[in-house]
C-alpha positions in Angstrom: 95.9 86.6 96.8 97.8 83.5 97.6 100.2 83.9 94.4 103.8 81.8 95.2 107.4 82.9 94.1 107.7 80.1 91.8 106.3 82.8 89.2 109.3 84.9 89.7 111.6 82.1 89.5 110.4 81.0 86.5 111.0 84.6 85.0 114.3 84.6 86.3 115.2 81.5 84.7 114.2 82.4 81.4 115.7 85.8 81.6 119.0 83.6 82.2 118.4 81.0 79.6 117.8 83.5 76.9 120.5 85.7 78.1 122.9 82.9 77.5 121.1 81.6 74.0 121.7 85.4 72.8 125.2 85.5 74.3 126.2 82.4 72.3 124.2 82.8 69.0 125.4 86.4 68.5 129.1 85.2 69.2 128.8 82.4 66.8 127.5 85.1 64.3 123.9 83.8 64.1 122.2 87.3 65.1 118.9 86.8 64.0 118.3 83.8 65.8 119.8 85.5 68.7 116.8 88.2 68.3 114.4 85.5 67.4 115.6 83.5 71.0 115.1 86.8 72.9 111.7 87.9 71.4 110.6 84.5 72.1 111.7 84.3 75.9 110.4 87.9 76.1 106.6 86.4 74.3 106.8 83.8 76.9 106.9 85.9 80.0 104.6 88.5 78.6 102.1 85.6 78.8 102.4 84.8 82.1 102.4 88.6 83.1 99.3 89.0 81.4 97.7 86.1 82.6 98.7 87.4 85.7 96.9 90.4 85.4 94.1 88.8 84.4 93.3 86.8 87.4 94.1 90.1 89.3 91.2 92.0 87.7 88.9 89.3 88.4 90.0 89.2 91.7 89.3 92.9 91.8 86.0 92.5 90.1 84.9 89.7 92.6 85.9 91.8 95.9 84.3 94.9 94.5 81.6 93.0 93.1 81.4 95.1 89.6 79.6 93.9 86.6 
């Protein structure tokens, strides 16, 4: 497997970063952006995840030795 925490941290800082982007823009009374800022930080980590999951299967596939 070998997969390092800096993964996780990297989630955890964008959850922070976007939480404080959507925090701010929604009090200055910029909504959408705030939504556009969180969809965006939400893309972002969904594209690691997936990526993620990707190498797993191949990992799977190699050990298993399918297809």
């Amino acid at each position: 497997m070998g997969y390092d925490i800096n993964l996780i941290f990297k989630i955890i800082g964008i959850g922070i970063l976007v939480g404080v982007a959507h925090y701010v823009l929604k009090n200055s009374g910029k909504e959408d952006y705030a939504v556009i800022a969180t969809l965006g930080g939400l893309g972002l980590v969904l594209i690691w995840v997936v990526q993620l999951l990707g190498n797993f299967f191949d990992q799977v596939k190699s050990v298993f030795k399918l297809f």
